[in-house]
C-alpha positions as CSV (number, residue, x, y, z in Angstrom):
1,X,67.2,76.5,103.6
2,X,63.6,76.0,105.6
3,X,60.8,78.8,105.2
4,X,59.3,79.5,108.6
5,X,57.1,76.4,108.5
6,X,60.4,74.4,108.3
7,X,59.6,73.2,105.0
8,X,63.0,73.0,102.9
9,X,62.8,75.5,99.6
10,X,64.1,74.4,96.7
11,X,66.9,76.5,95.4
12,X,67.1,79.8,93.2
13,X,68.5,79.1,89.9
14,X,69.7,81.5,87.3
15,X,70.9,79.9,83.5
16,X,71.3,76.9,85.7
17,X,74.0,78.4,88.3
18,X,72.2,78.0,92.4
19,X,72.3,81.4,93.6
20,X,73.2,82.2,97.0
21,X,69.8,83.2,99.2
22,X,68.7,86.8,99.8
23,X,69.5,87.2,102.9
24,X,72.6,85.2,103.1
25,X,74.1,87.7,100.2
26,X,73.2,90.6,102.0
27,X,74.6,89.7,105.1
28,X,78.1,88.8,102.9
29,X,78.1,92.4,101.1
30,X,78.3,94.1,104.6
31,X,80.9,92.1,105.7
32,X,82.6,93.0,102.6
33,X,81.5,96.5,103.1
34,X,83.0,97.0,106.5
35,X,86.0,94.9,105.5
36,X,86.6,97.3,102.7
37,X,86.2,100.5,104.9
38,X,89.0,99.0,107.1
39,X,91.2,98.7,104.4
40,X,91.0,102.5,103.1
41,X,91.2,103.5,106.8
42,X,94.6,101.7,107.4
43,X,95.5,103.1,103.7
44,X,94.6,106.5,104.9
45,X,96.6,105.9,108.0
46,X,99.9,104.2,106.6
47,X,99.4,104.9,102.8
48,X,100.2,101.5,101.9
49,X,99.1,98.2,102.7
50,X,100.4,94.7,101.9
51,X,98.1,91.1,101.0
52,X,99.6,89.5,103.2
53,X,98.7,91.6,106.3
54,X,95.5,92.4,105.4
55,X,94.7,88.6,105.2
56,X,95.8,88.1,108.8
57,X,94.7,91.0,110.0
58,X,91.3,91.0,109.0
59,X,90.5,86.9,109.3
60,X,90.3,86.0,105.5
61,X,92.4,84.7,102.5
62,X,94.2,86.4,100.4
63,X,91.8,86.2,97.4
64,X,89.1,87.6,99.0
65,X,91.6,90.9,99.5
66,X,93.0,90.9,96.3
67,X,88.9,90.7,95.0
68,X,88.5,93.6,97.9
69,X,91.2,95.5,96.4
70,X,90.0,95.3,92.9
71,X,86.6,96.6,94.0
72,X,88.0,99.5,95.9
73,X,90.5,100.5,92.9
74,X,87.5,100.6,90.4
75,X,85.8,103.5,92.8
76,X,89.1,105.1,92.4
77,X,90.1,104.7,96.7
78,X,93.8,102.6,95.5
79,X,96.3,101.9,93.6
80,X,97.0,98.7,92.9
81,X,100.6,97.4,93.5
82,X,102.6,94.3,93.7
83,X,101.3,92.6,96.9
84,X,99.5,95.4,98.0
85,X,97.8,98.7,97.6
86,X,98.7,102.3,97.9
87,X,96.4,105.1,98.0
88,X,95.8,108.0,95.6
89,X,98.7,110.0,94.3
90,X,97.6,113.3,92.2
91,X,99.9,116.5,91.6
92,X,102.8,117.5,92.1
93,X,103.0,118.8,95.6
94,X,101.4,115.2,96.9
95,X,104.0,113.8,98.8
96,X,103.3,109.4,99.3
97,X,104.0,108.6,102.9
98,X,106.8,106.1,103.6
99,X,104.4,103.3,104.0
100,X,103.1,103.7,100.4
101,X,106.6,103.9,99.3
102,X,108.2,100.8,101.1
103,X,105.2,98.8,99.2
104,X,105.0,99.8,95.4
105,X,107.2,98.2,92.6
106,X,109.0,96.5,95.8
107,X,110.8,93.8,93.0
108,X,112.4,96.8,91.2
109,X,113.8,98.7,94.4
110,X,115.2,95.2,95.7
111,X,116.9,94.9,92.6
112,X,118.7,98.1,92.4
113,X,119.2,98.0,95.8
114,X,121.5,95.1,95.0
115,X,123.2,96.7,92.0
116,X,123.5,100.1,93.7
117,X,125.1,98.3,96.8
118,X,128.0,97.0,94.2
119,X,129.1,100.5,94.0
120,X,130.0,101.2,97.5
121,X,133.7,100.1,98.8
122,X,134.7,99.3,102.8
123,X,136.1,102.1,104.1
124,X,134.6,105.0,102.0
125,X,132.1,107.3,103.2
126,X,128.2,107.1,101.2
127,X,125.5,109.7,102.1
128,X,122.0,108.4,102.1
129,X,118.9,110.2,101.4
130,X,115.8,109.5,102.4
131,X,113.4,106.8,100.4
132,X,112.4,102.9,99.9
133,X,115.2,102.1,98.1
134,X,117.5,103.6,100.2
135,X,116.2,102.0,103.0
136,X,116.6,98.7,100.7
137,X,120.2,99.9,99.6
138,X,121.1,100.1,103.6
139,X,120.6,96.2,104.4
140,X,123.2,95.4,102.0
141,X,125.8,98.1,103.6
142,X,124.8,96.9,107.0
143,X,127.6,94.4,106.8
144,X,130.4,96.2,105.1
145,X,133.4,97.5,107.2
146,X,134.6,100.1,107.7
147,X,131.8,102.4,106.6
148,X,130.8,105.8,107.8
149,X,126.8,106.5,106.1
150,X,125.5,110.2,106.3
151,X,121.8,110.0,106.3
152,X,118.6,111.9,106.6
153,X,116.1,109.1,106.8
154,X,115.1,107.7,110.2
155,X,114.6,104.4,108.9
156,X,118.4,103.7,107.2
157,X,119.3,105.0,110.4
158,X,117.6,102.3,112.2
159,X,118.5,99.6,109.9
160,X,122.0,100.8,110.1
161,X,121.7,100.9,114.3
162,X,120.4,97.4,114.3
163,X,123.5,96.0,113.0
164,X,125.6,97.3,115.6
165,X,128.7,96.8,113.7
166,X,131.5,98.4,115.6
167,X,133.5,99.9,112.9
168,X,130.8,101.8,111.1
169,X,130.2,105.0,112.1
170,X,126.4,106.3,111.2
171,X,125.6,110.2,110.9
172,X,122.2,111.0,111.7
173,X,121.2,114.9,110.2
174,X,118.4,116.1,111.8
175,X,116.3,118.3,111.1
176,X,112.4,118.2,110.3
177,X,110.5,115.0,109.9
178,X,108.5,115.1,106.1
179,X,105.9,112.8,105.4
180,X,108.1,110.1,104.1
181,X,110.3,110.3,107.3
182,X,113.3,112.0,106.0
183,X,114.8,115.0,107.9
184,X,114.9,118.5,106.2
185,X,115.5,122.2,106.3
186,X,118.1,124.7,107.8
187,X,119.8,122.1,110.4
188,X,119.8,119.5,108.2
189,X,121.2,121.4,105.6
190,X,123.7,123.0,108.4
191,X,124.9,119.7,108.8
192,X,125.2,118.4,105.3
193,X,127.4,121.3,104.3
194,X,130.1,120.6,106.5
195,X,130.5,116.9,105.5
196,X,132.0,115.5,102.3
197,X,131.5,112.0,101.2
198,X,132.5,109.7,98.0
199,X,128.4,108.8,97.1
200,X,125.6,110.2,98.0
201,X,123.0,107.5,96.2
202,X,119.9,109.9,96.3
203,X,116.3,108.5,95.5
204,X,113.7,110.6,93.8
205,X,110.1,111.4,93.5
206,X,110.5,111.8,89.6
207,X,113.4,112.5,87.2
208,X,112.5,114.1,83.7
209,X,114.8,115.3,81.1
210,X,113.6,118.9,81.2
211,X,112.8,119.4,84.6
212,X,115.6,117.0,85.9
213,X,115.5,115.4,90.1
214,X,112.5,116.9,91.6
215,X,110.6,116.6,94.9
216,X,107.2,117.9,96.2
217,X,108.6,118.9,98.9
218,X,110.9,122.4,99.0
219,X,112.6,122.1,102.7
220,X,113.4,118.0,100.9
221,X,114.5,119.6,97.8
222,X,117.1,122.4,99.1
223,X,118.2,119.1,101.7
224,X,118.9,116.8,98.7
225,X,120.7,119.5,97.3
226,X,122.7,119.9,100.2
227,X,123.9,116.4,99.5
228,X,124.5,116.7,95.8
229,X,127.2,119.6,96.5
230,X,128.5,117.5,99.2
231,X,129.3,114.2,97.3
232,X,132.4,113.5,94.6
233,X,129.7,111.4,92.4
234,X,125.8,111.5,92.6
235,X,124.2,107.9,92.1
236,X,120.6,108.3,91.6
237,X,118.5,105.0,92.2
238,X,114.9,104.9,90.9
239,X,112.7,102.5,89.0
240,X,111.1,103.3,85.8
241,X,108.1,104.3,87.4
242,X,109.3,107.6,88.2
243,X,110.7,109.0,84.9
244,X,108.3,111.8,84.0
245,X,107.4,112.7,86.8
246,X,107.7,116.1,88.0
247,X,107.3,117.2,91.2
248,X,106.9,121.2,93.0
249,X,110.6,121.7,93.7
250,X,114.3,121.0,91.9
251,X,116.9,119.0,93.5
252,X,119.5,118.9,90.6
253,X,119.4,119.4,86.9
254,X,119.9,115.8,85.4
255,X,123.5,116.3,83.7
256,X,124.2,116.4,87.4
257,X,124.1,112.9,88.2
258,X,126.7,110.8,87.6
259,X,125.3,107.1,87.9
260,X,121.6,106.0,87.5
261,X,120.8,102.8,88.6
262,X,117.2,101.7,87.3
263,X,115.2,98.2,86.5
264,X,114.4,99.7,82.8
265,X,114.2,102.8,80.6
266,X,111.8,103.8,78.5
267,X,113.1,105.3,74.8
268,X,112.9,109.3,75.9
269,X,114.9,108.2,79.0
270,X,117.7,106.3,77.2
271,X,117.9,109.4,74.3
272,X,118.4,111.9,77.4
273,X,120.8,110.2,79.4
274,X,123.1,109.5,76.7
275,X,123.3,113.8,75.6
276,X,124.3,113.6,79.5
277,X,127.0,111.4,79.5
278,X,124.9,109.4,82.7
279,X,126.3,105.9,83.2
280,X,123.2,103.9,83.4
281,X,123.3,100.6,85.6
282,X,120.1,98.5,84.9
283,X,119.5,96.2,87.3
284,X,117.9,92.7,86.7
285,X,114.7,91.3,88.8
286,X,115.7,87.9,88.5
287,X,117.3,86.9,91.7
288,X,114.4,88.6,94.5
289,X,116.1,87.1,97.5
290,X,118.7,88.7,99.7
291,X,118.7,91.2,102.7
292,X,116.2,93.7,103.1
293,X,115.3,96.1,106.2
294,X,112.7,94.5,108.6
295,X,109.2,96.4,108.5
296,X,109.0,100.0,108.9
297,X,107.2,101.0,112.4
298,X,103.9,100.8,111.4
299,X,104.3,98.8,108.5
300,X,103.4,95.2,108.4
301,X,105.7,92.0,106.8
C-alpha cells in the first residue's frame, strides 16, 4: 500500500498477525453487509435456502456463506440446517413455508422416505399428504405399477406427473393452497371423504404424547383428518425433530397411527409409543443416495 506521495507503508501489525488496511476492511464488511441482506431477503421470500445456491448465486465460495450464515444466526435472522438455513420458527400457529421444509434435516426425510416407500405394494392405493417427506416418499413410488396416489400437495403431484407412468392413476384434491403448498378446507375434504385407500403416510408439524398429530393450520388439520378416516392404516413419517412439538390444531390423537417411521426416538417417545401399541420403523442415514424429487419451483438444487 502507497500513501498519497506514493511512498510504500509498512504494514499494521497486531501480536505479530498483518492486518488488513482500513479502508480495504471497510470496503469487505459492506460487501458482506449487502451479501447478508440478500440472504435474509431470499429467506424471507422462500424460507429456506441451501449453501450451494447461495454460493452461485451470489459469486462466492461456500465458506464465506457458511461464515455469513453463522453471523446472521447469532443476531437471531436463521436457523441453521444441514446445507442451508431456514428462517425463524416461534409458536404454534407459525406455519414454515415449503421451501424451509424441503431444506432442514434433509438426511433424516431421505432416509424415511426410503423406509416408508418399503411399505407400499403395486397395485394398492396410498394417500399422500402434504410435506418434505412426502414429497421425498413420492420419488420412490414414481416407478411402482400399478398405483393410484390421492394427494393434497401440489408438489407429489408434480413429481408424480413427471413420471408419466401410464398405469398409475394420480388424484389431485383441491382445495386451498396453505403456506406449505398443500390443498385444504371444505372441497378438499369433500373429496377425501368419498375415497378409501390402504395408506395414507401423513407428515406432521409435531407429534406429542398428550397432544398427539397437530398442525398450525385448522383448514390443514380437519384435511389430514379427512385422510385418517379415509385410510385402513395411518403411517406417520417424521424425524425426531418434531416430537414435542405442538401445534394450534389436532389432526389425530396418537393411538391413532398405526406405523411411525422416524430416524430416532428420544426416551418419552419410545415410553409413549409402546402404551400405544405404534409399530415404530427407524430408519437408518447410512445409505444418502437414491431418488429424490427435483427442486421445488422456487427452490434451488
Amino acid at each position: 500500500m502507497s500513501d498519497p506521495m506514493g511512498h510504500a507503508q509498512p504494514p499494521v501489525l497486531i501480536d505479530g498477525i498483518e492486518q488488513e488496511p482500513p479502508e480495504r476492511a471497510a470496503a469487505t464488511a459492506g460487501l458482506a453487509a449487502q451479501r447478508r441482506a440478500s440472504i435474509v431477503s431470499e429467506l424471507e421470500r422462500r424460507g429456506g435456502v441451501r449453501v450451494t445456491e447461495l454460493s452461485r448465486g451470489l459469486g462466492v465460495s461456500s465458506m464465506t456463506i457458511r461464515r455469513d450464515l453463522d453471523a446472521l444466526a447469532r443476531r437471531g435472522l436463521v436457523t441453521k440446517v444441514h446445507g442451508g438455513a431456514t428462517g425463524p420458527q416461534v409458536g404454534s400457529t407459525a406455519e414454515p413455508g415449503f421451501g424451509f421444509r424441503s431444506v432442514r434435516d434433509l438426511a433424516a426425510k431421505r432416509a424415511i422416505a426410503r423406509a416408508a416407500a418399503r411399505l407400499v405394494q403395486p397395485g394398492s392405493a396410498v394417500a399422500l399428504t402434504a410435506g418434505s417427506t412426502t414429497w421425498l416418499l413420492a420419488a420412490h413410488l414414481a416407478h411402482l405399477p400399478s398405483l393410484t396416489v390421492v394427494t393434497n400437495s401440489l408438489h407429489v403431484a408434480d413429481v408424480l406427473h413427471r413420471n408419466r407412468r401410464p398405469d398409475q392413476t394420480v388424484v389431485l384434491t383441491g382445495g386451498t393452497r396453505t403456506p406449505s403448498d398443500a390443498l385444504v378446507g371444505p372441497v378438499a375434504v369433500a373429496s377425501i371423504r368419498t375415497l378409501r385407500v390402504d395408506l395414507v403416510f401423513m407428515g406432521v408439524h409435531g407429534l406429542d404424547a398428550d397432544a398427539g398429530l397437530t398442525t398450525p393450520n385448522m383448514l390443514e388439520a380437519e384435511t389430514n383428518r379427512a385422510f385418517v378416516d379415509s385410510a385402513r392404516r395411518l403411517v406417520l413419517v417424521a424425524d425426531q425433530s418434531k416430537w414435542s412439538v405442538v401445534g394450534l390444531a389436532r389432526i389425530a390423537p396418537l393411538d391413532e397411527v398405526d406405523t411411525f417411521v422416524t430416524d430416532a426416538l428420544p426416551g418419552s417417545a419410545r415410553d409413549a409409543l409402546e402404551e400405544r401399541a405404534v409399530e415404530v420403523i427407524l430408519a437408518g442415514r447410512a445409505a444418502d443416495g437414491g431418488e429424490e424429487p427435483a427442486p421445488a419451483p422456487g427452490d434451488g438444487p
